[in-house]
C-alpha positions as CSV (number, residue, x, y, z in Angstrom):
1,X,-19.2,0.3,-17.5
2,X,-18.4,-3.3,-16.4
3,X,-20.9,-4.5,-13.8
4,X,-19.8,-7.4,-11.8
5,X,-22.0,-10.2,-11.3
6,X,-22.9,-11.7,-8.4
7,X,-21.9,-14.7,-8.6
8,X,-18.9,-15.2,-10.6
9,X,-18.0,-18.0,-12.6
10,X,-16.2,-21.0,-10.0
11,X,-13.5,-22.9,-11.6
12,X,-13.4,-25.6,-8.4
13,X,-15.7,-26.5,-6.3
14,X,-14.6,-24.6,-3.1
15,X,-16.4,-23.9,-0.2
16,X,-14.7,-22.9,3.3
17,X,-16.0,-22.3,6.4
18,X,-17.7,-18.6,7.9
19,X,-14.9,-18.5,11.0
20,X,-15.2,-15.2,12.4
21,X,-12.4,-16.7,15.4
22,X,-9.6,-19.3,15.0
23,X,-11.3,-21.3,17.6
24,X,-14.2,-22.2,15.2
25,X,-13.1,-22.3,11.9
26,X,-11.0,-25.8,11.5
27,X,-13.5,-28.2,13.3
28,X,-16.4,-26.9,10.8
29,X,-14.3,-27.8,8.0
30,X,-13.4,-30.9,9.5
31,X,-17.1,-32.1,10.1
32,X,-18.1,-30.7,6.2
33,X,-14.6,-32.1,4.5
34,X,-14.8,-28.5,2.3
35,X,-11.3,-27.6,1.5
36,X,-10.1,-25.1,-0.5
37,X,-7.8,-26.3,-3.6
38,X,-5.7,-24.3,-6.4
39,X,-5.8,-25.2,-9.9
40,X,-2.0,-24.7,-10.5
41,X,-0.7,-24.1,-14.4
42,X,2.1,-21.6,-15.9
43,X,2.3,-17.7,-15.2
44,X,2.5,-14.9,-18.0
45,X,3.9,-12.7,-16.1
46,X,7.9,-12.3,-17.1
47,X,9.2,-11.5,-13.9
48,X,7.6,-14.3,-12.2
49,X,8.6,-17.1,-15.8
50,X,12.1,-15.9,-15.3
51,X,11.9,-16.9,-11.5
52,X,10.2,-20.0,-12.5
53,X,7.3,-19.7,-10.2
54,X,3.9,-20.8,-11.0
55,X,0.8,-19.6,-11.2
56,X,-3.0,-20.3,-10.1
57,X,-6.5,-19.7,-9.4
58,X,-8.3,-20.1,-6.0
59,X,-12.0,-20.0,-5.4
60,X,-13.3,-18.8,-2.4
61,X,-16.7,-17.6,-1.4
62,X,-17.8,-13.8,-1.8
63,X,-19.4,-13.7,1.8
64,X,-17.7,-16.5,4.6
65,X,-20.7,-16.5,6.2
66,X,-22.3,-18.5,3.5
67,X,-19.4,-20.8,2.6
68,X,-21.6,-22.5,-0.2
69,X,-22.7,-19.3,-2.3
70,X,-21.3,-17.5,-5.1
71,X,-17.8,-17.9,-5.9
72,X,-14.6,-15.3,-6.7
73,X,-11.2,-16.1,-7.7
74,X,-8.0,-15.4,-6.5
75,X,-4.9,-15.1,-8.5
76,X,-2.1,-16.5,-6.7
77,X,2.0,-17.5,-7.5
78,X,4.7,-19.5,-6.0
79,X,8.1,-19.9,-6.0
80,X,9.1,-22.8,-4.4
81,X,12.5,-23.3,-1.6
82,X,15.6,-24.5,-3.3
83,X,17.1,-25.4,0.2
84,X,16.5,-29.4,0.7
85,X,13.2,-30.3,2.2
86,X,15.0,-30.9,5.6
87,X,15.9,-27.1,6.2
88,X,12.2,-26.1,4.1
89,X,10.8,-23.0,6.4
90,X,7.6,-23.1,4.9
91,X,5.2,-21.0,3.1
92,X,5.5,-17.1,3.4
93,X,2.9,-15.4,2.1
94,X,3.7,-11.3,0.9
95,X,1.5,-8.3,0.1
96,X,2.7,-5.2,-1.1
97,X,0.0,-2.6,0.2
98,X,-2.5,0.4,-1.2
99,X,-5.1,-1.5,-0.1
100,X,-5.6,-2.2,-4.2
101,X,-2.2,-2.7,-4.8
102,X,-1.8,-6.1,-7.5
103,X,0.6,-8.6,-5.1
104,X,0.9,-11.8,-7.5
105,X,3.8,-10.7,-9.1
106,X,5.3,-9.5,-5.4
107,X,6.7,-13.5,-5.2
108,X,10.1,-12.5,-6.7
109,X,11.1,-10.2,-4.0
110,X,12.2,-13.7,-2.0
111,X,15.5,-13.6,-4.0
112,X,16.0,-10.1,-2.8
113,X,16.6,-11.4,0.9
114,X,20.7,-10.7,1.4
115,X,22.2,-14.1,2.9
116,X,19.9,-16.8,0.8
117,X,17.5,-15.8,3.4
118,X,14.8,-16.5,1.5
119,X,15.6,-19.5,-0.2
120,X,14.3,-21.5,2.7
121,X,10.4,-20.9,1.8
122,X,8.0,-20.7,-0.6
123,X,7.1,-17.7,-1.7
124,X,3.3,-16.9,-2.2
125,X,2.2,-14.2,-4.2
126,X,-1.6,-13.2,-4.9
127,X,-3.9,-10.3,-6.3
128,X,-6.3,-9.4,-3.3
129,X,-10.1,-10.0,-3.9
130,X,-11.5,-7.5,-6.5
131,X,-7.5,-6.4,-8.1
132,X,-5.8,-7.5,-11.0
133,X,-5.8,-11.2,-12.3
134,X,-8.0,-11.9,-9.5
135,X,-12.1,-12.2,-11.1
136,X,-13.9,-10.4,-11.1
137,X,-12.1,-7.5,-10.7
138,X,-14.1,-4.1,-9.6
139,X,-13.5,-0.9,-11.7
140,X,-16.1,2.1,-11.5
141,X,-14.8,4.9,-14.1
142,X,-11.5,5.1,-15.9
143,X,-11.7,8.4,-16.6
144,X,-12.2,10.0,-12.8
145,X,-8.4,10.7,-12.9
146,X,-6.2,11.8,-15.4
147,X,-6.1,15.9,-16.8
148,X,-8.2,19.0,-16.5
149,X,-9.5,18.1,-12.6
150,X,-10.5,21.0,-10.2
151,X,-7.6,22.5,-8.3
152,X,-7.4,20.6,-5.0
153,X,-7.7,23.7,-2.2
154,X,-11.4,24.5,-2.6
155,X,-10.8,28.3,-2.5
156,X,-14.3,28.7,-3.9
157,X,-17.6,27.6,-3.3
158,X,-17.5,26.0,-6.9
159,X,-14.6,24.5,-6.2
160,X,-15.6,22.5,-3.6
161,X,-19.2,21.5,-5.7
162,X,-17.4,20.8,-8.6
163,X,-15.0,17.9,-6.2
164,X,-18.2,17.1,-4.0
165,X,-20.4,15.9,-7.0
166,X,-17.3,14.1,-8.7
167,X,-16.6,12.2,-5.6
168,X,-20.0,11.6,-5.0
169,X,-20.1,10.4,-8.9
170,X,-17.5,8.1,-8.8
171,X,-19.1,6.4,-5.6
172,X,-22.6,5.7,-7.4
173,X,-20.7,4.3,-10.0
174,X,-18.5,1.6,-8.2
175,X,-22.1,0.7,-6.5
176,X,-23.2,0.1,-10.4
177,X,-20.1,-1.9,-11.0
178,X,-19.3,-3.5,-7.7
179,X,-22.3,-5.8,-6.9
180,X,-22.6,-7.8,-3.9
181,X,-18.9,-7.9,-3.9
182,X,-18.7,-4.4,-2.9
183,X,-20.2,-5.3,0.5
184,X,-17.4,-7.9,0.7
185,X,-14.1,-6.2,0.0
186,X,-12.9,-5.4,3.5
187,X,-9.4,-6.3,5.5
188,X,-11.0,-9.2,7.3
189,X,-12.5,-10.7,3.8
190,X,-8.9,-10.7,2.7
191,X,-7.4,-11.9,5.7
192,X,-10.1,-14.7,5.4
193,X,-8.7,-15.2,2.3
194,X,-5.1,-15.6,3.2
195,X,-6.0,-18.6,5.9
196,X,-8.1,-20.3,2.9
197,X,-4.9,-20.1,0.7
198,X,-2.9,-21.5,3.5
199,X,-5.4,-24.1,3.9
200,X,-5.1,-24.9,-0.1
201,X,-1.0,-25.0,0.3
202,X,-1.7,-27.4,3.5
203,X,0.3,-25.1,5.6
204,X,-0.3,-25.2,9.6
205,X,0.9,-22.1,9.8
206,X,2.0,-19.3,7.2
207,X,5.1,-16.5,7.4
208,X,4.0,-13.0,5.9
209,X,5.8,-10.2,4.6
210,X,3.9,-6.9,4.5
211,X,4.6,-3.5,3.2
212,X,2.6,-0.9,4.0
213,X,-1.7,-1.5,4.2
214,X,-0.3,-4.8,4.5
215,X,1.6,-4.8,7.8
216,X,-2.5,-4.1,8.5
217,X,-3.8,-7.6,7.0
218,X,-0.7,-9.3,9.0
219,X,-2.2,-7.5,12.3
220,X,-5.2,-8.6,11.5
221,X,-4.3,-12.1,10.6
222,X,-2.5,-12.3,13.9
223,X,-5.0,-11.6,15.8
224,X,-7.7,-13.6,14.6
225,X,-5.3,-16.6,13.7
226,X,-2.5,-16.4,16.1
227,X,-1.6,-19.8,16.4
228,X,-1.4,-19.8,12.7
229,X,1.3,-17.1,12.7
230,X,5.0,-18.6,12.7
231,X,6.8,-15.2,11.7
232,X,6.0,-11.7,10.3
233,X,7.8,-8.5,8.9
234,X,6.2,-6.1,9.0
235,X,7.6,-2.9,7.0
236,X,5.9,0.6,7.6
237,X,3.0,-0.3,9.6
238,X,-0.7,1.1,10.1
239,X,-1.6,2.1,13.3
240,X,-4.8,0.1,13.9
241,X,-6.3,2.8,16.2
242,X,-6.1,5.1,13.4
243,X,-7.8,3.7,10.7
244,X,-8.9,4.8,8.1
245,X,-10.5,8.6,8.3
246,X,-7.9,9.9,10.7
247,X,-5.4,7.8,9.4
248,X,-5.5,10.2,6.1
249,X,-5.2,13.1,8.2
250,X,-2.3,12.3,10.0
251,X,-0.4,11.9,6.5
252,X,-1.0,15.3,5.8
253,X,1.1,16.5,8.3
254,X,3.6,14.3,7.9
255,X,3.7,14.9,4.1
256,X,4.1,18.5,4.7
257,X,7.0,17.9,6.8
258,X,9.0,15.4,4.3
259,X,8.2,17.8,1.2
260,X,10.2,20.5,2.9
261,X,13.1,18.1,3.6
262,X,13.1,17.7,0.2
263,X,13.1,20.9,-0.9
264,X,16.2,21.5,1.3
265,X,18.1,18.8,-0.6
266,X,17.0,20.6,-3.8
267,X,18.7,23.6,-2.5
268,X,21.4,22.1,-1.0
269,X,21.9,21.3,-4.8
270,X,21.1,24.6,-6.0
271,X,24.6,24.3,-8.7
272,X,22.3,21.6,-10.4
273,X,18.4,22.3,-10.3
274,X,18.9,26.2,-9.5
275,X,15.8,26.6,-8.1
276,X,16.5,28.1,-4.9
277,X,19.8,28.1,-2.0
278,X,17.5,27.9,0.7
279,X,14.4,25.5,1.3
280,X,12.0,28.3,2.4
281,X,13.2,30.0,-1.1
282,X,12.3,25.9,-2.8
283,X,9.6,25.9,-1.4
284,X,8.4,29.5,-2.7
285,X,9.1,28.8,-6.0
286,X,6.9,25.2,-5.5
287,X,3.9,27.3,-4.1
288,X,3.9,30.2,-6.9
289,X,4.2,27.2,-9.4
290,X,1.3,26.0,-8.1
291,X,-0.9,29.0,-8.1
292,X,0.3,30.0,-11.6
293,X,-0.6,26.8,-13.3
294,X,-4.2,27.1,-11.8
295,X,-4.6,29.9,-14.3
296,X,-2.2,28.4,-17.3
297,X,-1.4,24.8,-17.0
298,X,2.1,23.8,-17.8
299,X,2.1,22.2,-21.9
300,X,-2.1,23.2,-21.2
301,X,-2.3,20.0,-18.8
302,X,-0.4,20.0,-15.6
303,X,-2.3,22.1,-13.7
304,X,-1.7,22.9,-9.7
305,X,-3.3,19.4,-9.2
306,X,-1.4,17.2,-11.4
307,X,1.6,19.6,-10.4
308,X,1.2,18.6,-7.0
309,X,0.7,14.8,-7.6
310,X,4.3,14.8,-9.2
311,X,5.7,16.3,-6.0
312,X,4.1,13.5,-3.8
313,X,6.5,10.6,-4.5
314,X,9.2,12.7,-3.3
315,X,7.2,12.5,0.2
316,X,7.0,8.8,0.1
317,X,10.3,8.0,-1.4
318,X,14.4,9.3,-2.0
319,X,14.1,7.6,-5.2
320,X,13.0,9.5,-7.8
321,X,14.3,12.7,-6.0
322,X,16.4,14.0,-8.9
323,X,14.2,13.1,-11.5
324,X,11.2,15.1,-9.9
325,X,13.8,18.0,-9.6
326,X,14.9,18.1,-13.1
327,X,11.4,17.9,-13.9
328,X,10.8,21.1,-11.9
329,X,13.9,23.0,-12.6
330,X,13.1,22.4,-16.4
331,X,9.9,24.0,-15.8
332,X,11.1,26.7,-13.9
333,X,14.2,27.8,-15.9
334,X,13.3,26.3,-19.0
335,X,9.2,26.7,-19.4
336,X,9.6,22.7,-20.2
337,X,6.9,21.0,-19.2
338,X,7.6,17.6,-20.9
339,X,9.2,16.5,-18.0
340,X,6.7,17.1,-15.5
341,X,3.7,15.5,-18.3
342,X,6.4,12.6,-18.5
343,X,6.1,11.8,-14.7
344,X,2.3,12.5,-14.1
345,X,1.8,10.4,-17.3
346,X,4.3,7.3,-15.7
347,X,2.7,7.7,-11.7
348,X,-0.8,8.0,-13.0
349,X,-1.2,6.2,-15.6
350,X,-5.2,6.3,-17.2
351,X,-7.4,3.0,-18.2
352,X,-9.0,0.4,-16.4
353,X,-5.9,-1.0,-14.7
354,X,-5.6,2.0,-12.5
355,X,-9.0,2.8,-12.2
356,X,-9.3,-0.9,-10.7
357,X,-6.5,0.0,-7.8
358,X,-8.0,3.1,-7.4
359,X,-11.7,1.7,-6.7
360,X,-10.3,-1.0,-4.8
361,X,-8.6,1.6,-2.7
362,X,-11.9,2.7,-1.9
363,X,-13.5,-0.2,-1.5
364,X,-11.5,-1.7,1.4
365,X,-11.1,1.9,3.6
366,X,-14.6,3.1,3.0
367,X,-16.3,0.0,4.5
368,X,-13.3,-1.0,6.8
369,X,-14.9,1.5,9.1
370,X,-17.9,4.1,9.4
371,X,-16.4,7.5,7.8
372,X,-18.1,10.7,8.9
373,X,-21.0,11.5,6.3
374,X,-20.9,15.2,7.1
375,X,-19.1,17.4,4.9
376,X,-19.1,19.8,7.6
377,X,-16.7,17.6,9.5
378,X,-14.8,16.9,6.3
379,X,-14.1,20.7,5.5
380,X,-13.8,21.6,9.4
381,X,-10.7,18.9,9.8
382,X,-9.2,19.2,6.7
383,X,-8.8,22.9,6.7
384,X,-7.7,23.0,10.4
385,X,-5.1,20.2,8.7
386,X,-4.6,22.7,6.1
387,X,-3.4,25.9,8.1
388,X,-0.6,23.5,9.4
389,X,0.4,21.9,6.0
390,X,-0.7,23.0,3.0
391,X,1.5,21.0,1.1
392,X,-0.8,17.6,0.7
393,X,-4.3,17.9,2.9
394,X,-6.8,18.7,0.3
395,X,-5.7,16.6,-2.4
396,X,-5.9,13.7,0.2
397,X,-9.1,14.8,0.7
398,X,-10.4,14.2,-2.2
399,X,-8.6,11.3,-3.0
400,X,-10.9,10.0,-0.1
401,X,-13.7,11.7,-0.4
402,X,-16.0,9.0,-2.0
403,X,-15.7,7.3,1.2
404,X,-18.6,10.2,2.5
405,X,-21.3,8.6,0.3
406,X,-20.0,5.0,-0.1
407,X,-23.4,2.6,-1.2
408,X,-22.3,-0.4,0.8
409,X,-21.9,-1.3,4.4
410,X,-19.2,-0.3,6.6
411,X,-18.4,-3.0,8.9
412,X,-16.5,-2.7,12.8
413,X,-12.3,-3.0,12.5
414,X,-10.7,-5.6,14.0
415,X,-9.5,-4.9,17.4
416,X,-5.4,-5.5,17.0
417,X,-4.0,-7.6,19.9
418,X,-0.9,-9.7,19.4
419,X,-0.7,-11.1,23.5
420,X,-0.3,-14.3,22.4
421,X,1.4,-14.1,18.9
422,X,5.4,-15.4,18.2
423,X,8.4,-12.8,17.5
424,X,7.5,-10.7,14.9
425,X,9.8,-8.1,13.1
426,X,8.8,-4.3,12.5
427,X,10.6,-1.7,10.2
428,X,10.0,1.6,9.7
429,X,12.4,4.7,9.0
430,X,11.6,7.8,11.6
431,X,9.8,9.9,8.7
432,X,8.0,7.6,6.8
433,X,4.8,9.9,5.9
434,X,2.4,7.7,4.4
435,X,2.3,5.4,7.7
436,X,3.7,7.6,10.4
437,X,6.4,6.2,13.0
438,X,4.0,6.4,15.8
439,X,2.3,3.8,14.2
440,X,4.7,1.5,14.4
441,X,5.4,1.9,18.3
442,X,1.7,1.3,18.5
443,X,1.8,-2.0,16.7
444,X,4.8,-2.7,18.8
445,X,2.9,-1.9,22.2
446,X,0.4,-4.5,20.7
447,X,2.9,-7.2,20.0
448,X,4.5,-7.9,23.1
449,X,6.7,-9.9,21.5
450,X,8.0,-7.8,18.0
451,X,11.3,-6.4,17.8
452,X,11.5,-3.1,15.9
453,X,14.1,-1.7,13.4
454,X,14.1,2.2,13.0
455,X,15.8,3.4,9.9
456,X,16.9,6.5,12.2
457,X,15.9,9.8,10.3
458,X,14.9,8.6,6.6
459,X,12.0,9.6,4.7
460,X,11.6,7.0,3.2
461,X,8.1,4.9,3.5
462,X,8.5,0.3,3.6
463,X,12.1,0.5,2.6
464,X,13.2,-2.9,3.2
465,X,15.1,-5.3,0.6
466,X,16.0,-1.5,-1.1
467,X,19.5,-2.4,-0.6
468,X,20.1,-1.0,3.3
469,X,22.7,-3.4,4.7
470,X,21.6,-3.0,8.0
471,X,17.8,-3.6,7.6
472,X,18.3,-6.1,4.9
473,X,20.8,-8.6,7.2
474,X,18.5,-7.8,9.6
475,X,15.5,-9.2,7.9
476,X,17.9,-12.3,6.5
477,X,18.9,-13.0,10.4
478,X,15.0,-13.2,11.1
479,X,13.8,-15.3,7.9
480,X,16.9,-17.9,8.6
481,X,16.7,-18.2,12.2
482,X,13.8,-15.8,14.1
483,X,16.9,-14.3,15.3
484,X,15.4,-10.8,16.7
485,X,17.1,-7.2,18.4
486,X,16.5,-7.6,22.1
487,X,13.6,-5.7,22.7
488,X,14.4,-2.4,24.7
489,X,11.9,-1.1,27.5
490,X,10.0,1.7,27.3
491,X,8.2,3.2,23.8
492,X,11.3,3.3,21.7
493,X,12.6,1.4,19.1
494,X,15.3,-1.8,19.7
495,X,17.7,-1.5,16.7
496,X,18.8,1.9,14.9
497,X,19.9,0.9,11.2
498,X,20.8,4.1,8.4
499,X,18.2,5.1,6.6
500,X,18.4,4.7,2.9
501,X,20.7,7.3,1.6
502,X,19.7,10.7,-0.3
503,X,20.8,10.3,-4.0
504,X,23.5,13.0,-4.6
505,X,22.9,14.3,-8.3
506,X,27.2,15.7,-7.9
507,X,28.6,12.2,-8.0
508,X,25.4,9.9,-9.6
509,X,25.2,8.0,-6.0
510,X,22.1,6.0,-6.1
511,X,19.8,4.9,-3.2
512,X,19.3,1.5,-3.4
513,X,21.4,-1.8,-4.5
514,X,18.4,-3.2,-7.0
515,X,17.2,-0.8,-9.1
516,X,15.3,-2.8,-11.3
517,X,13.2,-4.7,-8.8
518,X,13.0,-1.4,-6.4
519,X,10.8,0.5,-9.8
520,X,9.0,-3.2,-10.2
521,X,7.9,-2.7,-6.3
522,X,7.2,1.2,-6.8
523,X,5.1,-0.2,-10.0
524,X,2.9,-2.6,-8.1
525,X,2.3,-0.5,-4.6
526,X,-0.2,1.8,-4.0
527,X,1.0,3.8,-0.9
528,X,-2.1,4.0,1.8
529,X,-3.0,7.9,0.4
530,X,-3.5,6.0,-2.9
531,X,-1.7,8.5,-5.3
């Protein structure tokens, strides 16, 4: 078990000031002369050598409030503008979600933008506090995940003690490992830390591009730095009166609801997977699946749990859609189960590297907020979810569950308000589960100023530079000139774009223009439900 010290080992002599407001935070600095300052050398990462970015550590202090204590370090990337310094945009900083996802390889995705759109900035990559390169990272136990865990509907009393005390395990170990970081890994530490890295790049102002958790940081930033905002996408956003414990519980239902559009495309292609001409007859195959390999596990592994964790990317995503069906038609017809242990093995992967997402995960939504410490709570909602979609609740549940017995202090969100922010952009497709469309329209109440794109229909969860013509120009337009849709009135959306396609496994259509990059994104998010 790795414990983290507290104080970690400072590379530069940093120290910025405790602003909890905008109004307060620059003169401080000013009076002191602290400023923050990155030790730039070359990155290891291939992606990022073949863009020719560079790479480098920032120190920053564990706790703002005491701007000259102990010391963590942020891993962050670059890629410069190769427009002339006359048409330079700026710095734009990205995150790619979970919270825990690893962002400092995210800096590519500028060259994605259709139209050179993004060739006009300099793109800013960095692990969060606590993930990846960053130091020190947190990671509580490797092996929570990984084979032979409890089914996730707690059917039985020892069901639900034998997930209780692993939960409660694996949150007295991240309070071994975490150290007085762990009281310092929320949204507004990292949000913190974004305005010290813009202060390092000697930016008035940054851009932002977030997917997922991190449309929440860009709320957040813009609210307590609006004058520091010059433009934002936003792509599948948080609602920020939502988070975190409710937040979970709405996924379930909307989970439920993508997983049986699914299965209707699986029948729809019943001459290929032959599982089924009808979704209801899909979807009774899934559910007897999952109840058979409670009692024999599929190759002695996959049982109903890792069954169902194979299934969940098809709720979040259309890629991947025919792979998960082969995987399941090969069990079904076949008694394969390589192909379902290939795709558990490849979207949960075991070791410290996913441990570290995991626990960071945890780390940022447990003490974001208060979550309710009685279980009796816990079982009440999450059955009641349950009853209405069976599909998704208790394995969420679980997932979270550490957050009931969490050893360090929860702390009081931020309360969103965007009155006085510029344009922003907002994206979402009509059925994203993992941060519902309602979420959106809420940001968008919030932002009196955002324009938002709808990807009308699609299941499909932060789906932008994925290769959609009509999101993608649209997020060019934006980047090159802040050119927005005219916002509509009323509680709507003010563009409708296509979503991104369904793959049809007759003719080998894909759903997205760049494959490669779309599984690098897929590698380095974790979707908010963390799976």
């Amino acid at each position: 078990m790795r414990r983290l010290l507290a104080a970690a080992t400072t590379i530069a002599l940093v120290v910025i000031c405790a602003a909890t407001t905008e109004a307060h935070a620059d003169p401080v600095r000013a009076r002191t002369g602290w400023f923050p300052q990155i030790t730039w050398g070359a990155c290891t990462d291939q992606s990022l050598l073949s863009h020719r970015a560079e790479c480098g550590v920032l120190a920053v202090p564990i706790d703002y409030k005491k701007p000259d204590g102990p010391k963590i370090n942020l891993a962050v990337s670059r890629i410069k503008h190769t427009v002339p310094d006359d048409k330079y945009q700026g710095v734009m900083l990205v995150n790619p979600g979970g919270p825990g996802a690893k962002g400092q390889s995210l800096a590519v995705i500028g060259s994605l933008v259709p139209k050179n759109g993004g060739d006009a900035y300099d793109w800013i990559g960095f692990d969060p506090r606590g993930v990846g390169a960053s130091r020190p990272e947190l990671s509580c136990d490797h092996t929570y995940a990984g084979y032979n865990r409890p089914e996730y509907v707690p059917t039985t009393t020892a069901i639900e003690t034998a997930w209780l005390t692993k939960a409660e395990a694996y949150a007295k170990a991240c309070g071994r490992a975490g150290g007085s970081l762990l009281d310092h890994l929320k949204s507004q530490d990292t949000v913190r830390d974004m305005d010290s890295i813009r202060l390092a790049l000697g930016a008035s102002q940054i851009n932002f591009y977030g997917f997922s958790y991190g449309t929440y940081l860009g709320q957040v930033y813009a609210t307590l730095f609006p004058s520091r905002v010059r433009r934002m996408v936003l792509d599948g956003n948080v609602d920020p009166t939502r988070v975190w414990y409710d937040a979970n519980l709405d996924q379930d239902i909307a989970f439920d609801r993508n997983i049986k559009i699914y299965f209707a495309w699986i029948a729809k292609y019943d001459q290929v997977f032959h599982l089924g001409t009808t979704e209801q007859a899909v979807q009774r195959a899934y559910y007897a699946q999952r109840e058979a390999l409670d009692a024999a596990p599929a190759g002695g592994v996959i049982g109903s749990s890792e069954f169902t964790d194979v299934f969940l990317q098809a709720g979040y995503y259309v890629f991947g859609w025919e792979e998960i069906a082969n995987a399941f038609s090969a069990w079904v017809n076949k008694h394969d189960p390589e192909p379902l242990k290939k795709l558990y093995d490849k979207d949960s992967p075991p070791g410290k590297d996913a441990d570290n997402g995991y626990a960071i995960y945890l780390a940022v939504q447990c003490t974001d907020v208060a979550w309710p410490t009685s279980w009796t709570k816990w079982s009440s909602d999450n059955w009641a979810a349950y009853r209405r979609a069976p599909f998704e609740t208790w394995a969420n549940a679980w997932y979270n569950a550490p957050c009931r017995t969490w050893p360090a202090k929860a702390g009081v969100p931020t309360t969103v308000s965007g009155d006085t922010v510029p344009p922003i952009l907002l994206l979402s497709e009509s059925k994203d589960a993992a941060t519902p469309f309602s979420g959106s329209l809420e940001v968008r109440k919030r932002f009196p100023k955002a324009s938002l794109i709808e990807g009308v229909g699609g299941t499909t969860h932060a789906g932008s530079l994925f290769g959609d013509d009509c999101v993608d120009n649209a997020v060019a337009d934006y980047l090159i000139s802040g050119a927005l849709p005219a916002r509509r009135s009323g509680d709507r959306s003010d563009k409708h774009c296509p979503p991104l396609p369904q793959p049809n496994p007759l003719n080998g259509a894909g759903t997205a223009k760049h494959t490669a990059d779309v599984r690098t994104r897929l590698l380095l998010e974790r979707q908010i439900v963390g799976h």
